[in-house]
C-alpha positions as semicolon CSV with decimal commas, in nm:
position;residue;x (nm);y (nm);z (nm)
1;X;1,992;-2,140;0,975
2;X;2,298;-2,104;1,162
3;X;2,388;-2,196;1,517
4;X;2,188;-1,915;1,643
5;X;1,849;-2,003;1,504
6;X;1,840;-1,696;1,294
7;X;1,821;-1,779;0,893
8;X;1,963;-1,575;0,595
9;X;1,718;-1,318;0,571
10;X;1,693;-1,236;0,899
11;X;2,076;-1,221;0,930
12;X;2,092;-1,026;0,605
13;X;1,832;-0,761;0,745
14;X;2,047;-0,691;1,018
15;X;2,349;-0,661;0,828
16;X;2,151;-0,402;0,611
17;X;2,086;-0,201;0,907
18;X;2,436;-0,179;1,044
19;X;2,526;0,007;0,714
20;X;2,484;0,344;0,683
21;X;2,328;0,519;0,377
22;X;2,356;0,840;0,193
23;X;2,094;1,036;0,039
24;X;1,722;0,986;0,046
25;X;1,545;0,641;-0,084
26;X;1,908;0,436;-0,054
27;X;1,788;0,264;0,211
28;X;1,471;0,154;0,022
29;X;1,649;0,113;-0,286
30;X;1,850;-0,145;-0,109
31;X;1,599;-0,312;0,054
32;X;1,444;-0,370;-0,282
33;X;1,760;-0,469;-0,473
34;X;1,954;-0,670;-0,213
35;X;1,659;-0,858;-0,029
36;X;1,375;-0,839;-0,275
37;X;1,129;-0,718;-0,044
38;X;0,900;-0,418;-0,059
39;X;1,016;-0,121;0,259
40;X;0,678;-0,197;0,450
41;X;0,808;-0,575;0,455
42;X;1,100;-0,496;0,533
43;X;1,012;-0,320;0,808
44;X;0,770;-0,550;0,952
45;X;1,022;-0,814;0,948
46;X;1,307;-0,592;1,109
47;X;1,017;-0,502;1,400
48;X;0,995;-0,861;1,475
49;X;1,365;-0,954;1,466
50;X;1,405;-0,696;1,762
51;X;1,200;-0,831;1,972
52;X;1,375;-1,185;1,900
53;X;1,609;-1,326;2,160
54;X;1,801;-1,491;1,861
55;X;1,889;-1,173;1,721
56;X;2,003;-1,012;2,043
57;X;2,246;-1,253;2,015
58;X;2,364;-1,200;1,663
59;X;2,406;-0,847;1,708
60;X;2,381;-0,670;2,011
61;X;2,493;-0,341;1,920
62;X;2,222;-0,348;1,690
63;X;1,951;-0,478;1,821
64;X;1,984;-0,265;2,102
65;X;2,081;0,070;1,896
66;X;1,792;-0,006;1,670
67;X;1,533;-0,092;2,000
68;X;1,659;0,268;2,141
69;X;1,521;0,421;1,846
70;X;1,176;0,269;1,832
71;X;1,152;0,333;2,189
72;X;1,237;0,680;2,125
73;X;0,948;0,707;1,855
74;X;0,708;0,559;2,050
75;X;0,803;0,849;2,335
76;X;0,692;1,074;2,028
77;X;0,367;0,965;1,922
């Protein structure tokens, strides 16, 4: 863990979602091949990390890009 609290995985999920990807199932694909984790893991883990304070911190724009867009689908459903 760094000095942040977060750990590897949860720093290298963010860093996956800062990237952008082209083409259907690249995403996925790199979720698969980069972290070893199945999408629905994935996912679960990324829902958690942005409600975590810790990650805030690591990555604002993120976070808070990535928190729009959840809110957003929620507004949907």
């Amino acid at each position: 863990m760094d000095a942040e609290g977060l750990g590897q995985r949860e720093r290298d999920i963010l860093a996956l979602e800062r990237r952008g990807f082209a083409g259907p199932g690249a995403k996925e694909r790199a979720i698969r091949e980069e972290l070893g984790l199945a999408p629905v893991r994935y996912f679960q883990l990324l829902n958690a990390l942005l409600d975590d304070p810790r990650a805030l911190a690591h990555d604002p724009v993120t976070v808070n890009r990535l928190r729009r867009v959840r809110e957003a689908r929620r507004g949907e459903r």
